[in-house]
N, C-alpha and C positions, 0 to 999 in steps of 0.2 A: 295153904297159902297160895292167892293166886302168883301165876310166872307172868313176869311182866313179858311184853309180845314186843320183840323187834318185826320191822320192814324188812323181809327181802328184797334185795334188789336181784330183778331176773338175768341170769348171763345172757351176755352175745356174743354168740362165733362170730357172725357175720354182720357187719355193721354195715346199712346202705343210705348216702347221703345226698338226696335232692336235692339240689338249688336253683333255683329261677330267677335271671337278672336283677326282671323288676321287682323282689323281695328284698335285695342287697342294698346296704344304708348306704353308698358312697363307689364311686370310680374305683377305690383303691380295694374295694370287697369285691366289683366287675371286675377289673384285671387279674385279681386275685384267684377266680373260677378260670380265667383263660389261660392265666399262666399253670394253674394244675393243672387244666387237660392238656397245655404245650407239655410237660413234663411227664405225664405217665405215656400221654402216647410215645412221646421218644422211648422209656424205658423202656416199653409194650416188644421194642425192634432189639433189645440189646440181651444177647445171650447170656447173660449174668442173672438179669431179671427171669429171663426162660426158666432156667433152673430154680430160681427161688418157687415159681410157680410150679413147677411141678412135683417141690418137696412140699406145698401145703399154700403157701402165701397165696392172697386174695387181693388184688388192688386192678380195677380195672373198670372202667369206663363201661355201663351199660345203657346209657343212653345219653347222644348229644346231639341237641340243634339249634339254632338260633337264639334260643328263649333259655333255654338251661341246658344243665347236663347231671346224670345221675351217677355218684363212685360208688363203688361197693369195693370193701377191706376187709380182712379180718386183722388181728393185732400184730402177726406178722408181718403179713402185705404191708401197715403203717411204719412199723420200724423199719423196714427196707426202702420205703420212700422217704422217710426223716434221714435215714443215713446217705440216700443219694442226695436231699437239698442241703446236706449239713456236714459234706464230705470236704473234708480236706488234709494238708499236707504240712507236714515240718519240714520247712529248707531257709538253705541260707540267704540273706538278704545280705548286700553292701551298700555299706551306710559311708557319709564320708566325715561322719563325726562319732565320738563315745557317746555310748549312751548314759546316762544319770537316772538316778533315782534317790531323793530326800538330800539332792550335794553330794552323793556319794558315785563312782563310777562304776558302772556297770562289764566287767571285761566280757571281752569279745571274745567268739569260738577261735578267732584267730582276726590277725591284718597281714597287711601286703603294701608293697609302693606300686603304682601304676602310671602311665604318662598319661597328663591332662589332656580332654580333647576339645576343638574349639566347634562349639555346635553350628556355626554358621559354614563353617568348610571342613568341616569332620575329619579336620588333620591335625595331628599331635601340635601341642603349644609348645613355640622353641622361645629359650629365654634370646634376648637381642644382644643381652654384653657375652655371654659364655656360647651361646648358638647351642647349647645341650637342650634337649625335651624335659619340659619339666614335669616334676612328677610330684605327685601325693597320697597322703597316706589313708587307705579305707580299712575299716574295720567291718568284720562278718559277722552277724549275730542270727540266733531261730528267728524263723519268722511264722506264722501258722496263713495256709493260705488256703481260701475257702476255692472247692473245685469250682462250681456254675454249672454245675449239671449239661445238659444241652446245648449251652452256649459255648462251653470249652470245643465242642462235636470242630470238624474243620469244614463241613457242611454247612453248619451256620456263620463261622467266624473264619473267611479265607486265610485270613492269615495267621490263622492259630496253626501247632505243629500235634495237635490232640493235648496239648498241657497246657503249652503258652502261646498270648497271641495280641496282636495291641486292641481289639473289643472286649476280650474276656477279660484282661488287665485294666481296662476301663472301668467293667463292671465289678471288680473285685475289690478294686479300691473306693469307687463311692458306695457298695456294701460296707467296708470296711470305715470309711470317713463318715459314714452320713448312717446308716442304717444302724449299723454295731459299734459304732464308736468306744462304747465303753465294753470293759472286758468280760463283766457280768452278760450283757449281750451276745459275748461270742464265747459263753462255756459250749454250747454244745458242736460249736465247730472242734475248739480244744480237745472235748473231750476224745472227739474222732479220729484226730489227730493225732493222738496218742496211742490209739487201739485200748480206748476204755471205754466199758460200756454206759450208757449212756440212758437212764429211764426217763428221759422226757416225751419218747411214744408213750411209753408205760402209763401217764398222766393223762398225756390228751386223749388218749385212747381209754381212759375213765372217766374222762369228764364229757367225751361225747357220748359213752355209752351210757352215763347216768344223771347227767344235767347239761347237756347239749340245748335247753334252752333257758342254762340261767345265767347270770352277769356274769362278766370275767374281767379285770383290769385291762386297760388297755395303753400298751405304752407305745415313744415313739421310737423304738426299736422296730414295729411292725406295722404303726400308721405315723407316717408322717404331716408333723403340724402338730402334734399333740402329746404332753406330758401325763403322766398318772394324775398327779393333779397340778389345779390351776393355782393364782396366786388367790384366789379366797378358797383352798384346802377342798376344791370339789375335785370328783376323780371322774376318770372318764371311762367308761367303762363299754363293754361289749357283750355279745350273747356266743356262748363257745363253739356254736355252729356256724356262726360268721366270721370270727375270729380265727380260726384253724386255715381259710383262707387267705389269710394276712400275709404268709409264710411266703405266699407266690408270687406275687403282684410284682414284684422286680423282676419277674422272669419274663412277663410282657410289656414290661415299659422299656423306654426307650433315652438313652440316655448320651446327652451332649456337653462339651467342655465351653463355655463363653469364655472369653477370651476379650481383658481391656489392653490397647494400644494408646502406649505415648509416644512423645518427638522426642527426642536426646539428642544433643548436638554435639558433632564430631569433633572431639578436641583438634585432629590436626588440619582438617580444610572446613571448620564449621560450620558446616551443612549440616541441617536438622537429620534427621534418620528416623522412620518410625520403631518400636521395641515392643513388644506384643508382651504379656505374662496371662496364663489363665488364671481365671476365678470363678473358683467354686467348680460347682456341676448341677447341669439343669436336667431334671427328670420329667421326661414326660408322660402321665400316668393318661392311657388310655378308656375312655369312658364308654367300652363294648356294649355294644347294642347289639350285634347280630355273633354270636358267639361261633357255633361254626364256621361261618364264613371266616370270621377274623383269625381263629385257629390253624385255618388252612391256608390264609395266605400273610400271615406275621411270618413263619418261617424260612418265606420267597423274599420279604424284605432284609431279613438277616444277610442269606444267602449274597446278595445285589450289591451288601455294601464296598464301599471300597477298602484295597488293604494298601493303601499308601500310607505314611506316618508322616507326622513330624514333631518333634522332639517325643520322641515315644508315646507319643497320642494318635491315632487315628484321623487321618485329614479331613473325611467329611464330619468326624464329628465335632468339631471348631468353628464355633458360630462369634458372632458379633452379639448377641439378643440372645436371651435363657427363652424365651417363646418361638424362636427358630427351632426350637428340639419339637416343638405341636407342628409345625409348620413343613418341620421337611420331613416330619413322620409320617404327616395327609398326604402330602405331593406324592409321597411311595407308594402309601395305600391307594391313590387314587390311579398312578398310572398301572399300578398289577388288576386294578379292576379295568381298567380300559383294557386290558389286552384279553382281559378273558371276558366280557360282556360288552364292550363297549364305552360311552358315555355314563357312568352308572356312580348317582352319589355317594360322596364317599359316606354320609352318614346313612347310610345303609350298615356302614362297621360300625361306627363311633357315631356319639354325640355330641361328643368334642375331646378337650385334651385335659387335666389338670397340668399344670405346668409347676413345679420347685424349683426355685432359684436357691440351694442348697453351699454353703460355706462352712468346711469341716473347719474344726477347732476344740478345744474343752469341751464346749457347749456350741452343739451343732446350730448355724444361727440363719435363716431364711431371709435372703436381701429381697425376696417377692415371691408371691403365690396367687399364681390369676388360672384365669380358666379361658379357653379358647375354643369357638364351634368351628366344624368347616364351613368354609367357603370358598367356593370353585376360584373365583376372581382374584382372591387374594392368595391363594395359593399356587397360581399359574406368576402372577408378578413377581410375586418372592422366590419362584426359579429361575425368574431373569436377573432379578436383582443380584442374588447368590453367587449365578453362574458370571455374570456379565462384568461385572465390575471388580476389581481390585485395591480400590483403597478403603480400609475399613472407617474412615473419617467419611467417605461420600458412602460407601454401604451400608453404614450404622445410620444416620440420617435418616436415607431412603428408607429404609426397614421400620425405623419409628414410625414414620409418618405414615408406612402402609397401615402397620396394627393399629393405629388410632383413627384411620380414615379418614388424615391430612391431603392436602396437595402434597406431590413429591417434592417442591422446591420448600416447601415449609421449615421453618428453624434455621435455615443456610444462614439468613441474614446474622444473627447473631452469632453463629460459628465464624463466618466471611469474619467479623469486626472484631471479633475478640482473640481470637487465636493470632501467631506470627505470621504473616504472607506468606512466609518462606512452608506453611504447611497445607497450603493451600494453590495459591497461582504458582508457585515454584517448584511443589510437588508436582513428579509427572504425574502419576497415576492418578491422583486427584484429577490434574487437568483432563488426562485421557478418559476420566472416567463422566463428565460433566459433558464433555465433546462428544461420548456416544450418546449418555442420556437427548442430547439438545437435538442430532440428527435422526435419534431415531423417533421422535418428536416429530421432526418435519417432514420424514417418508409416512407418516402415520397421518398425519394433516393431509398431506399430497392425496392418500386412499380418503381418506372422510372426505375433501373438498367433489369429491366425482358425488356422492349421495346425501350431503349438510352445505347451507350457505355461512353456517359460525365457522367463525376465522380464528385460531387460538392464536397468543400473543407472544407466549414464545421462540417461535420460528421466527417471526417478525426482529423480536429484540435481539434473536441470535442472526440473523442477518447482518442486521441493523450495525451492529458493533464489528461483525466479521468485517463491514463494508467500510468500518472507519478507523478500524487499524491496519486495514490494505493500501486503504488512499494515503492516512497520515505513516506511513512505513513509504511510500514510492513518494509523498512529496518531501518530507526531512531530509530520507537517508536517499532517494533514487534507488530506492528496494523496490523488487514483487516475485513474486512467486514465478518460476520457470517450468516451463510445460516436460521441458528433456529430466526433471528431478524426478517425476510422478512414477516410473517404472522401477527406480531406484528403491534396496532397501532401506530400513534405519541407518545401518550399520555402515553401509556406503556414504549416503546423508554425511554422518557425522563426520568425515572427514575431507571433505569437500571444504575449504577456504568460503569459496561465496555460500554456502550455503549455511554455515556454520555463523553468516556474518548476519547473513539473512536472518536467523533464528532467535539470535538474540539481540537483533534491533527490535524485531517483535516484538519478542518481550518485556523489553524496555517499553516499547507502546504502553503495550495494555499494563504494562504495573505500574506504569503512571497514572493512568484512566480509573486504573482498579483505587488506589489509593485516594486518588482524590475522591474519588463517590463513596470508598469508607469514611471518610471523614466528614462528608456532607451528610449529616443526619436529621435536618432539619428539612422538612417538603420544599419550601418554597427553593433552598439551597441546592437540594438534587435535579428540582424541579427544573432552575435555570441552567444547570449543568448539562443534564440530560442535550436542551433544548440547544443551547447555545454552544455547546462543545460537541456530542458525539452527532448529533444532527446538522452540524458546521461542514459538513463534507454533502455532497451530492448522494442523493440516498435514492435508489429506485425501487420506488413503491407503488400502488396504486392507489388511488385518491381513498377509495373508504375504508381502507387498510390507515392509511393516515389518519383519517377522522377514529378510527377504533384503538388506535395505540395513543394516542393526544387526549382522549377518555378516559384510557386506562392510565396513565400517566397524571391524572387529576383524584379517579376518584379510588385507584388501586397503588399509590404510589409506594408503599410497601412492597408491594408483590413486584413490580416493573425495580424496583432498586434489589432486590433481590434478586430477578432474572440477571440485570443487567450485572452483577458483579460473577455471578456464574459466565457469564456469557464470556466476558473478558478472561474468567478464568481459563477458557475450551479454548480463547482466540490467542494465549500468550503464547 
């Protein structure tokens, strides 16, 4: 009787894995090749790894440039890299409630009473009738916390202590919110965490060595946007040499907190207040073109960040827009190429950004998913925007209208009318923030008018109105402005009688001006306004300057009502 014949499959000691960009189906499979080679080269330096490698282990980088990079492993070398991306800790966590499970309460390793702290002035909360510190009760429960390999280093994360730190606490909890959400996701952190062994090298180290090029499911545990299957029961699937790469890709993206602001009004002097809460977290998945380069200098932009916080989040990473995470990740990448070459595009690294707008929950749920190129222009304005301005009502704006390749006065109008004055002309920062946009406008006119004869309008409307709450402020009240104030700080200012009388007869002005041309929504209405009220004052112009805003005033009267209600805003 014949012996039926099985297939050998041939061993391999040593496994070696070629990848080349342009072979890779998506950004998230490119970041995924640069966040490996970020992570074995760190190991490459760390005397833990030395030692594995000289008891046998194989994992090391034989060839990288631009286009790709080659790994070579054997099953060793792979379980000592799984256990360095998969490494973590049991500690405690304080929580300031019990935890539940099916209605039932979960006890805690232990609680404690603690005094409340007020996050605005980070000093204990006293009660007002007893004057005692109050206090409340936290409970402590395990928590399992994934290390971050590399990013924990305090080389890359300043303000990490080698464990903890407010970037790598960033990055551990949208792993934890957004990537691992569910617990089945995070077995092989657990398992490491417990000091159990763990054969998911075991696995993928047979499935590369014996169908590395055949489908594998693919979940959004390791590509984001995407379920095993869809709602008509299709799956999604991957080839397990591209797949094996998925594991990295957060080790090179770059990730920021957006943050929405509302007004709350002060119970006891009713003054609006703005009140900021974040949402979500925006990821920015870099779409690497030039592989070494970006390897050797994503490390310099870790390094550069800042370690200020606020409320336990890292300051620069607190945007207005989840595409400010593309946007001030180019500005880095671009000024580390200016210092080592010069002028040098940044898509030379990248192609551009995938951006996640990312909101943990049950069901992790994506408020947006866009994709953004570089561009030089747009990425130099949105560092002034960023850096220059402080109200997030006038920064959130400006920032739209940049990504969309608006005018920067674009949408005000509708903000201006709808919102309460009191968050707009009565905010200062708002005002201060429309008063630099409009000047630095008119020093930039002042340089174009020596090499262009166009006149932008503008500077005009912002005169225009500066000139008609000067005059109607010194004819009502016999106010104006005093030359002896000018060397004076704020601070001085404020306490000054006349000048304090000064300041808010202004603004009495312009929030009448202001009001009435919200309310004139009608052309002809604003039109006569404009004409007959704020041009009722002595205005010095030059005659084709006049004929150019009396045009624009006809056939832009949108745009001229929307200058002019900013304008009043900078003049109150």
């Amino acid at each position: 009787m014949a012996k039926t014949k099985t297939k050998q499959t041939p061993t391999v000691d040593v496994l070696t894995l070629k990848y080349q960009l342009a072979e890779l189906p998506s950004s998230q499979h490119r970041a995924g090749l640069a966040g490996l080679v970020l992570v074995v080269r760190w190991l490459q330096r760390q005397p833990e790894f030395k030692k594995k490698i000289e008891l046998g282990a194989v994992c090391k980088l034989t060839q990288l440039d631009d286009s790709g990079a080659t790994l070579e492993l054997n099953q060793v070398g792979l379980e000592f890299l799984f256990d360095e991306i998969y490494a973590a800790s049991i500690e405690e966590k304080k929580e300031s409630k019990l935890r539940t499970k099916n209605g039932e309460i979960i006890t805690p390793l232990r609680e404690e009473e603690e005094g409340e702290i007020d996050f605005k002035t980070k000093q204990p909360k006293v009660d007002k009738k007893t004057g005692a510190i109050k206090k409340r009760r936290v409970y402590f429960y395990p928590a399992t916390i994934p290390k971050g390999s590399f990013l924990a280093d305090p080389s890359y994360d300043k303000s990490s202590d080698g464990r903890n730190g407010f970037w790598i606490k960033l990055w551990r909890d949208t792993l934890w919110s957004i990537l691992k959400s569910k617990d089945r996701s995070r077995t092989p952190f657990y398992a490491r965490a417990r000091g159990e062994y763990q054969k998911d090298a075991v696995d993928v180290w047979k499935a590369l060595t014996t169908a590395s090029e055949k489908p594998t499911k693919l979940a959004g545990s390791f590509f984001l946007g995407v379920r095993e299957k869809n709602a008509e029961s299709a799956e999604f699937k991957d080839i397990e040499r591209f797949h094996f790469l998925l594991r990295f890709w957060l080790y090179s993206a770059t990730i920021y907190i957006p943050q929405k602001t509302k007004f709350e009004k002060n119970k006891e002097d009713k003054r609006f207040f703005e009140k900021s809460e974040f949402f979500g977290y925006a990821i920015a998945v870099p779409d690497v073109t030039s592989l070494k380069l970006f390897c050797e200098e994503f490390p310099q932009i870790l390094k550069d960040r800042g370690i200020e916080s606020f409320r336990s989040r890292p300051r620069d990473a607190i945007v207005d827009l989840a595409i400010e995470s593309a946007l001030d990740t180019m500005k880095r990448l671009k000024d580390r190429l200016v210092i080592l070459e010069g002028e040098k595009p940044t898509q030379d690294l990248v192609a551009g950004f995938d951006v996640f707008h990312a909101i943990p929950g049950e069901d992790v749920k994506f408020r947006g998913i866009t994709r953004i190129k570089p561009d030089f222009e747009m990425v130099d304005e949105y560092a002034k925007i960023r850096h220059n301005y402080s109200s997030p009502l006038f920064r959130k704006q400006c920032l739209l209208n940049l990504v969309n390749h608006q005018p920067w006065y674009t949408g005000f109008d509708a903000l201006l009318c709808t919102l309460p004055y009191e968050q707009s002309i009565e905010n200062d920062f708002f005002r201060r923030d429309v008063r630099k946009k409009l000047e630095d406008l008119i020093e930039e006119e002042k340089q174009m008018s020596e090499t262009s004869t166009e006149t932008a309008i503008e500077p005009m409307i912002f005169q225009l109105v500066k000139n008609y709450v000067g005059r109607k402020l010194k004819s009502k009240y016999s106010l104006e402005w005093k030359p002896e104030w000018k060397s004076l700080k704020s601070e001085e200012l404020n306490v000054r009688p006349d000048y304090r009388e000064y300041a808010e007869k202004k603004a009495k002005v312009a929030k009448s001006a202001f009001l009435d041309i919200r309310s004139r929504t009608e052309q002809t209405d604003f039109i006569n306004y404009f004409s007959y009220s704020l041009c009722s004052v002595p205005q010095h112009m030059k005659p084709d300057d006049f004929v150019i805003l009396a045009q624009a005033l006809y056939q832009h009267t949108d745009k001229v009502r929307t200058l002019t209600l900013l304008a009043l805003s900078a003049n109150s």
